[in-house]
C-alpha positions in Angstrom: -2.3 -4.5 -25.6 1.1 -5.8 -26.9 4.1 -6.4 -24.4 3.9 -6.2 -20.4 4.2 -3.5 -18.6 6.5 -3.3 -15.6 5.7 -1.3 -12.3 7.4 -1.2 -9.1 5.0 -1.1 -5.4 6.9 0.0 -2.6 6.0 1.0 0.7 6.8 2.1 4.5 10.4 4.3 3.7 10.2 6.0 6.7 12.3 8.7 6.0 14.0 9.7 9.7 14.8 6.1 10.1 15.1 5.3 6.7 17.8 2.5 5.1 20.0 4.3 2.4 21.4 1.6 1.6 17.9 0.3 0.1 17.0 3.3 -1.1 20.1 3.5 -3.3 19.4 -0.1 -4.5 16.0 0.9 -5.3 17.0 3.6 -7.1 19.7 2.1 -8.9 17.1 -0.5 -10.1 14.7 2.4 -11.2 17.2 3.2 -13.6 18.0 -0.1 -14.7 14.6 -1.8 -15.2 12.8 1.5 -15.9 9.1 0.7 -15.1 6.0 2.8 -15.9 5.2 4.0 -13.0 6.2 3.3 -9.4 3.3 3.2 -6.4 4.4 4.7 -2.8 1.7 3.2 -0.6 2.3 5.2 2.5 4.6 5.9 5.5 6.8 8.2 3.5 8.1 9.3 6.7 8.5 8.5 10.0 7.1 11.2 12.7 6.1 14.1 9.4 8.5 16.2 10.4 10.3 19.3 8.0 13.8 17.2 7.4 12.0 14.6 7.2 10.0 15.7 4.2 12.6 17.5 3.2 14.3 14.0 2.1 11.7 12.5 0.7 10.7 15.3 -1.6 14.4 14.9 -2.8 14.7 11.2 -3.2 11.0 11.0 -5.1 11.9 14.4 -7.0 14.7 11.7 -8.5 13.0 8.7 -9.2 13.2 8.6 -13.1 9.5 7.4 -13.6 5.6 8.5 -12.9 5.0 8.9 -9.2 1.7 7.7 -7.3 1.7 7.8 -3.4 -0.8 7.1 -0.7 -1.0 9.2 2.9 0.3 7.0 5.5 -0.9 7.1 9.6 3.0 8.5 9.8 2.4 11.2 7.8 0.2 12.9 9.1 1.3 16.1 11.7 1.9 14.3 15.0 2.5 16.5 17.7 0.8 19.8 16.1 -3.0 19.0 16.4 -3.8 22.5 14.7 -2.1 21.8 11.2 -3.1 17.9 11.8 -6.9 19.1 11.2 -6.7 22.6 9.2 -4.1 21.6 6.6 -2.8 17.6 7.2 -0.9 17.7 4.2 0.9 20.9 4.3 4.5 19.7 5.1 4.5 17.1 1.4 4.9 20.4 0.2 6.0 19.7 -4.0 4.8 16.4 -3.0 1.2 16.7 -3.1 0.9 16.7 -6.8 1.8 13.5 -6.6 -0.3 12.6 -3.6 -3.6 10.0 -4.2 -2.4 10.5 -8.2 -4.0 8.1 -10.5 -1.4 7.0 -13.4 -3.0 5.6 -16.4 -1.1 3.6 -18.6 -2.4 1.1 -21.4 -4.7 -1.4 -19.9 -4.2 -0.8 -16.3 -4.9 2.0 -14.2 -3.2 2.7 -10.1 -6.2 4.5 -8.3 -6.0 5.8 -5.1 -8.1 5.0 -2.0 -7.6 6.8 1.0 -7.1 5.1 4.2 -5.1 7.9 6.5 -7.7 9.9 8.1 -7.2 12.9 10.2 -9.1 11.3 13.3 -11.3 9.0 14.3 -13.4 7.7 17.7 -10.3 4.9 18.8 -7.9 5.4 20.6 -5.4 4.1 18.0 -5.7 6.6 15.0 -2.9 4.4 13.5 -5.4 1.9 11.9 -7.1 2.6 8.7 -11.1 4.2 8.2 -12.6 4.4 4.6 -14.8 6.9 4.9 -17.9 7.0 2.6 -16.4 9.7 0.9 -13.0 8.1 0.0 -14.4 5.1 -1.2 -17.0 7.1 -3.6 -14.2 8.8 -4.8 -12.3 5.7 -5.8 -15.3 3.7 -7.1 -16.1 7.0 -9.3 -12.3 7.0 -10.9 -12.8 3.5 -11.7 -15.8 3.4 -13.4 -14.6 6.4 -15.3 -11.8 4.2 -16.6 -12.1 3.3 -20.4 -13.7 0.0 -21.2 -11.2 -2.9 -20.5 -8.9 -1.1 -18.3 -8.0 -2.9 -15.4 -7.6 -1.3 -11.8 -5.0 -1.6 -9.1 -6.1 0.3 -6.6 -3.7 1.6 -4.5 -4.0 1.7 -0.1 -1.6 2.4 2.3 -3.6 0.1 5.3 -5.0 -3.5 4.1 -8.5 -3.9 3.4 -9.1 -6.8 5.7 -11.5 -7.0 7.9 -10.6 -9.1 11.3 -14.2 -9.1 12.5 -13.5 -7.6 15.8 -15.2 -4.9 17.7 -12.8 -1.8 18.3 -9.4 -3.1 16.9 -10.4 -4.3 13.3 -7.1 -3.3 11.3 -9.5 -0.9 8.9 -12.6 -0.1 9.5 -14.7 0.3 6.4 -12.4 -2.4 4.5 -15.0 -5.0 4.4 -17.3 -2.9 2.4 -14.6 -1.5 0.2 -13.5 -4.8 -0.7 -16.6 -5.8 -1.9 -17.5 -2.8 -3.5 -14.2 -3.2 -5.4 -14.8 -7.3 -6.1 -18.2 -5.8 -8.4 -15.7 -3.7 -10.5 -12.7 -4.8 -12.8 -10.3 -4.7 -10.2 -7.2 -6.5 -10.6 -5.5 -6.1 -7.1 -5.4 -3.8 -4.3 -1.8 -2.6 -3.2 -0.8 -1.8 0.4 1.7 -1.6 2.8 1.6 -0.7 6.6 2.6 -4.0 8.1 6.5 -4.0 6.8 6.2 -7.3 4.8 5.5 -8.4 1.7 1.7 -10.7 0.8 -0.2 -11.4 -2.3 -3.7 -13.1 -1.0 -7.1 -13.8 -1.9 -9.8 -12.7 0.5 -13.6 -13.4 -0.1 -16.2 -11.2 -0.2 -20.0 -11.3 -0.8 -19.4 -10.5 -4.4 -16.4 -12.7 -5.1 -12.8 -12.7 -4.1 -10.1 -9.4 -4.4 -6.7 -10.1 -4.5 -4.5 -8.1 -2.1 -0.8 -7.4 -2.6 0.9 -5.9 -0.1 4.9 -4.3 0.1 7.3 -4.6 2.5 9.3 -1.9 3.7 12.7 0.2 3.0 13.4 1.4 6.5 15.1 0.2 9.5 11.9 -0.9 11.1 11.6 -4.3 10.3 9.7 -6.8 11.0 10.0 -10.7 9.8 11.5 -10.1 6.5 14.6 -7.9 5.3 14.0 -4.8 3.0 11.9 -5.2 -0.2 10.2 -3.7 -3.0 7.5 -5.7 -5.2 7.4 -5.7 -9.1 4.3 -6.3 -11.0 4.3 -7.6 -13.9 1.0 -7.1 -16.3 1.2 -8.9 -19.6 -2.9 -7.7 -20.2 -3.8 -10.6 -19.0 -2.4 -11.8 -15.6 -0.1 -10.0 -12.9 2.7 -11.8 -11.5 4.1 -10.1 -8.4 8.0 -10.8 -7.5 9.4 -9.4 -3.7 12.7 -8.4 -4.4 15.1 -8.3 -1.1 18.8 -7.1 -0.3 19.2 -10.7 0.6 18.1 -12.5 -2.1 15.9 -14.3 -0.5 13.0 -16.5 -3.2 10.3 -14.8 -3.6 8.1 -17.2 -1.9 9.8 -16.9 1.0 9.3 -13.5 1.5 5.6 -13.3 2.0 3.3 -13.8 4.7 0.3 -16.2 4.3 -2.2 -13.7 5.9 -2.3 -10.3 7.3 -2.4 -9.7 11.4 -4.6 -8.1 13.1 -2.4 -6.1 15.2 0.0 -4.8 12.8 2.2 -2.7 14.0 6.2 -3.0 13.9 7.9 -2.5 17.6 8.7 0.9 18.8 12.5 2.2 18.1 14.0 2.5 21.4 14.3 6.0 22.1 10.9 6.8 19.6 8.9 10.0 22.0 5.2 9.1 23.1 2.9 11.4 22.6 1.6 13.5 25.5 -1.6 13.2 27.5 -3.9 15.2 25.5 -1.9 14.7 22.0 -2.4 12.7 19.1 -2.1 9.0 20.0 1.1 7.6 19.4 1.0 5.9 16.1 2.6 2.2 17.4 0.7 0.2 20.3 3.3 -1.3 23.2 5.1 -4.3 22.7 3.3 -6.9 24.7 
């Protein structure tokens, strides 16, 4: 492999309470840097509804480079339980050919791993599950890969396990983690908690580094809006958080991922009724 190739990892737009001004400086930087291929790891909108769609189909639609993106928890139908279990996915519309893509470029390889689930027995069905299913999926893509290819796989919750009963932040990460530490994995990408990380967690068959993205939406959290590039020269991946605030890049990551995370609720955001899906964001405490 000869050069370094250049992709962009965002995460969390949010469209319905989206920030156009980062979207246009994301957009504008598409154009100018031009990478390979850009990963959308989830939480394309923010409640799933038609507008909201209807704005992300036309703001990916003019990205000017190759397209992977992950389900998020806020994608997925919120108030109408029929369509949330018949057909989940029918409002990405144009969208889903793009949906759990795998891009493969020279060396390296974004595979998807699914992580948004339809439901699950918690009450929070905002946290991840990998299912049995999803994760023999993924491990089946990359093993398909040609020989010295390189993985990123490609989440929208984190793979860490918190080792608690009931509120572990995915369930099924653990395993996947170390199912994905016995293959040439190179990094797992995420997003979900709104700011930027690049850690090392252990497994039982060696470490897996995770990178996670911040988010382009109004809903922040401890860190301004951000993107990350990657940078793969076929031999190491340096990750640089880019900010509207030009902030070092150091700076903008957090050392580890919590357990409970979840931005705030937007004053005004509608809970879901008794008998509905659970709302997607616990309580402030």
């Amino acid at each position: 492999m000869t050069g370094e190739t250049l992709l962009f990892h965002v995460s969390d737009i949010h469209f319905g309470l989206e920030n156009n001004e980062a979207l246009d400086w994301f957009s504008s930087e598409v154009v100018r840097m031009r990478p390979s291929a850009i990963a959308v790891t989830g939480d394309l909108t923010m409640r799933a509804r038609a507008r909201e769609f209807a704005a992300a189909k036309e703001w990916v639609g003019a990205l000017e480079a190759p397209v992977t993106l992950d389900v998020g928890n806020h994608d997925m139908p919120y108030f109408n339980l029929i369509e949330r279990f018949v057909d989940p996915y029918k409002r990405f519309g144009r969208l889903r050919e793009v949906v759990e893509r795998e891009i493969d470029l020279p060396g390296i390889a974004l595979v998807p791993l699914k992580t948004a689930v339809r439901a699950q027995p918690r009450f929070n069905w905002s946290k991840g599950w990998v299912t049995g299913r999803a994760l023999d999926r993924c491990l089946a893509r990359i093993d398909a890969l040609p020989k010295g290819t390189r993985a990123l796989v490609t989440v929208h919750h984190p793979l860490r396990e918190v080792g608690t009963q009931g509120t572990a932040l995915t369930r099924g990460g653990s395993n996947a983690l170390a199912e994905l530490a016995k293959r040439d994995v190179l990094g797992v990408l995420s997003g979900h908690v709104h700011d930027a990380f690049d850690i090392m967690e252990d497994t039982l068959h060696g470490p897996v580094r995770m990178i996670g993205a911040g988010t382009l939406s109004q809903r922040l959290r401890s860190t301004p809006p951000s993107f990350n590039e990657l940078h793969w020269d076929g031999a190491d991946l340096r990750v640089c958080v880019r900010n509207l605030e030009n902030i070092e890049d150091d700076a903008m990551k957090i050392d580890d991922v919590p357990e409970d995370a979840h931005p705030p609720r937007e004053e005004g955001e509608p809970v879901a009724p008794v008998g509905a899906v659970p709302r997607t964001d616990p309580p402030v405490s």
